[in-house]
C-alpha positions in Angstrom: 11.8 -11.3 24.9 10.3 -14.7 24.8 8.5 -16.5 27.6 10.5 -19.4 28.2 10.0 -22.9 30.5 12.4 -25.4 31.5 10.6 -29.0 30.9 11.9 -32.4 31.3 11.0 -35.0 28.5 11.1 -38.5 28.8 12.1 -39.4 25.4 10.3 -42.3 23.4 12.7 -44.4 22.3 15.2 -44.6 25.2 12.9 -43.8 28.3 15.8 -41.4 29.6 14.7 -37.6 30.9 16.3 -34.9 28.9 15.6 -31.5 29.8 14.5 -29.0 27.6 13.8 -25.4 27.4 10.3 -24.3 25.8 9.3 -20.9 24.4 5.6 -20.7 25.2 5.1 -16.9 23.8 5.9 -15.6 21.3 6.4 -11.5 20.0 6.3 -11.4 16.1 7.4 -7.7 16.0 10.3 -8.4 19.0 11.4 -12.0 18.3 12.5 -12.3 14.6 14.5 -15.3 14.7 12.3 -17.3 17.0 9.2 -16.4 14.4 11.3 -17.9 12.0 12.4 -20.9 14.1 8.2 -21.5 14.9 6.9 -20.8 11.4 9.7 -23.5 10.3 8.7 -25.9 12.8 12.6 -26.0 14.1 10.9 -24.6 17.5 9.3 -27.9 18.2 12.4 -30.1 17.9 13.4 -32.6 20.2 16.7 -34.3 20.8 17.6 -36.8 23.6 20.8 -36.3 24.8 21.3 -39.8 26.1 20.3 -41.4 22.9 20.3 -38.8 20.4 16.4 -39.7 19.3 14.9 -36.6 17.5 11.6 -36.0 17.0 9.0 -32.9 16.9 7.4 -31.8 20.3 4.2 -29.6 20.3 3.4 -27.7 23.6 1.4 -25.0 24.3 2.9 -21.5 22.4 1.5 -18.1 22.5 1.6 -16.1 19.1 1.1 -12.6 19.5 1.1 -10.1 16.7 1.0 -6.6 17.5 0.9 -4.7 14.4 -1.5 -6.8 12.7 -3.7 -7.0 16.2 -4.2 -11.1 16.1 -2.9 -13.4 19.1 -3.0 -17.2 17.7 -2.5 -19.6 20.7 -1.6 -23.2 19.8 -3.0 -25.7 22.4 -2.3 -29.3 21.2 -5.3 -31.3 20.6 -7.5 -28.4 22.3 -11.1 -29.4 22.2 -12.8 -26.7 23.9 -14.4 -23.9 21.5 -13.6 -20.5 23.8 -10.5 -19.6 26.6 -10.7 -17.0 28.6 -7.3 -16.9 29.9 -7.0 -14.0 32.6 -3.5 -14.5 33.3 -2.3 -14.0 29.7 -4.7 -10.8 28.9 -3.0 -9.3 32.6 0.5 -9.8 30.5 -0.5 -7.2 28.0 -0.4 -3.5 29.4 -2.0 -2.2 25.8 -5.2 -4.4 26.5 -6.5 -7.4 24.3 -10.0 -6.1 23.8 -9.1 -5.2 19.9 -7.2 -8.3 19.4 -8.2 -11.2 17.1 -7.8 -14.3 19.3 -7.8 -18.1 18.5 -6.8 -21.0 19.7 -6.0 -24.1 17.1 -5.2 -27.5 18.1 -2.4 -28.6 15.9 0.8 -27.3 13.9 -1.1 -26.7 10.5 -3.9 -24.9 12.0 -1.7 -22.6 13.7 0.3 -21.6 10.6 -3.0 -21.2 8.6 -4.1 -18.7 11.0 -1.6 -16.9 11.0 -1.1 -16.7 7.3 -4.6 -15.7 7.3 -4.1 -13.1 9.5 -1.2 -11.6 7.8 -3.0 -11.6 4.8 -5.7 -9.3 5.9 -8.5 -11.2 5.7 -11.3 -12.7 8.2 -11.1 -15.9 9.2 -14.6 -16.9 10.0 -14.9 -15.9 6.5 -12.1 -18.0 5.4 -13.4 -21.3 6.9 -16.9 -20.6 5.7 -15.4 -21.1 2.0 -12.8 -23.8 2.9 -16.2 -25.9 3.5 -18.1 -25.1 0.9 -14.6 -25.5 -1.4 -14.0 -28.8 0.3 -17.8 -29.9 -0.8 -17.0 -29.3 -4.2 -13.4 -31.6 -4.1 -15.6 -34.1 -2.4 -17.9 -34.3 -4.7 -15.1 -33.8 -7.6 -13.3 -37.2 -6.1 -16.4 -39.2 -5.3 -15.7 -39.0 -1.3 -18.1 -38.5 1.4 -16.2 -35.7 2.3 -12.5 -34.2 2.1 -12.1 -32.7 6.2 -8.1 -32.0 5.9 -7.4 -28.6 3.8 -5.6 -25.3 4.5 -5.9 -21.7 3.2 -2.1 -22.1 0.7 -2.7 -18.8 -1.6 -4.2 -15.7 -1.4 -3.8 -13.2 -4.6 -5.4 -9.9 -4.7 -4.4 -8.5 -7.7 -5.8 -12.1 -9.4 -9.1 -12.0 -7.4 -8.2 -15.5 -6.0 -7.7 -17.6 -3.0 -6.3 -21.2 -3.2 -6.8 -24.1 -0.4 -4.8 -27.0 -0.1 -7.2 -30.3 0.3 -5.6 -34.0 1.2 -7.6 -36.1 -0.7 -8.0 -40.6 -1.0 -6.3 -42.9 1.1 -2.8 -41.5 -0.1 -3.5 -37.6 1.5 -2.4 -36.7 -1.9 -2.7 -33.0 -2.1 -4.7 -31.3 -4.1 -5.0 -27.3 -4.7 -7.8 -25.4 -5.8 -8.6 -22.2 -6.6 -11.7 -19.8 -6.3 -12.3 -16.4 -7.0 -12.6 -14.0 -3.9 -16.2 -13.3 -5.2 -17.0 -16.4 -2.9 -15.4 -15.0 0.2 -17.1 -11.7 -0.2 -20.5 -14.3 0.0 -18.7 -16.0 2.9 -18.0 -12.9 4.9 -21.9 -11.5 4.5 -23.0 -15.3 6.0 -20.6 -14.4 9.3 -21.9 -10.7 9.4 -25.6 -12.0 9.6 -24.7 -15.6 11.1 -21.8 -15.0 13.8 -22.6 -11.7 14.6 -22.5 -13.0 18.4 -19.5 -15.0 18.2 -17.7 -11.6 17.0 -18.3 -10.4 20.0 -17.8 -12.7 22.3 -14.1 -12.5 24.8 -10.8 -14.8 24.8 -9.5 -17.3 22.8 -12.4 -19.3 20.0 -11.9 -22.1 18.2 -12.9 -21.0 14.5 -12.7 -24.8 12.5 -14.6 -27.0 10.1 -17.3 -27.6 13.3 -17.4 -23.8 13.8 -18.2 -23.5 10.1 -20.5 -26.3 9.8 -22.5 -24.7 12.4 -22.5 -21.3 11.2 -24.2 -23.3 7.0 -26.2 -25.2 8.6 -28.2 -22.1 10.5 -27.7 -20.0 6.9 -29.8 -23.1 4.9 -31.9 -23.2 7.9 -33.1 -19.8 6.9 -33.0 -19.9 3.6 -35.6 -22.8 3.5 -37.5 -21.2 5.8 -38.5 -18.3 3.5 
């Protein structure tokens, strides 16, 4: 069953207290219908019942996904880069220890992820080639640089892997493709590169910052012989 709170909102527009009840985790094997209510966004929606007002309401929400071992754990705006959260590890009698964990700070994020996830693949690896993709639409659009983008299609059997990039003024969005060949580069930079961050415990923040960290110590070396 999911973990649920009872809250009370003080809505926007009217400045009334409605009271609402939260699901803060979340079983992907065990809760069908609320999966489908969070991948939808529906989860998150608010309505005033003194005004009627509706509007989306991000919280904290736990996503744990057994059979594919990956726990995504939305924290909104989250700035910190690792949670070691004891008291959500001593909910799980199987252990965590073997569990992808990652904490995002917004909606988009936390859908990537777990697309990524389901999709098999690795996201350090993943976010290594969203940069170096998002380099190329930069340059592509004359921009100093294009931050916004998302993992939108994977395709084995094509050998390709699309991302989603918000580009100009407008956020228009922009999709482009690259052959998995690049990934396959991305993932040897994590194995020599974030070989410690694999191994470190809780909940990390793998981003654009993580990423950017991670290229700039591979050129480092790479100049340096």
């Amino acid at each position: 069953m999911p973990k649920t709170e009872i809250k009370k909102v003080v809505c926007l527009k009217c400045g009334k207290t409605t009271e609402v009840k939260l699901s803060t985790s979340i079983n992907a094997a065990e809760d069908l219908n609320m999966r489908r209510e969070l991948l939808s966004g529906r989860l998150f929606s608010f309505k005033c019942s003194a005004c009627g007002y509706t509007g989306k309401l991000f919280y904290p929400v736990l996503y744990n996904d057994p059979k594919n071992k990956f726990m995504v754990y939305l924290i909104p705006d989250v700035d910190r880069f690792q949670i070691a959260d004891k008291d959500i590890e001593k909910d799980f009698d199987g252990g965590v220890d073997n569990v992808r964990k990652r904490i995002v700070p917004d909606f988009n994020s936390f859908l990537e992820k777990i697309y990524i996830f389901e999709c098999g693949l690795d996201d350090m690896a993943v976010e290594i080639t969203k940069l170096a993709i998002s380099n190329a639409v930069a340059k592509k659009f004359d921009l100093e640089k294009v931050e916004d983008g998302y993992l939108s299609m994977y395709d084995r059997e094509s050998n390709t892997m699309g991302f989603t990039f918000f580009v100009g003024e407008d956020r228009e969005p922009y999709i482009q493709s690259v052959r998995l060949e690049i990934y396959g580069k991305s993932m040897k930079i994590t194995e020599e590169f974030a070989a410690k961050d694999r191994k470190l415990k809780g909940f990390l923040k793998i981003d654009r910052e993580w990423s950017e960290n991670i290229l700039y110590r591979y050129k480092q070396s790479k100049n340096n012989n």
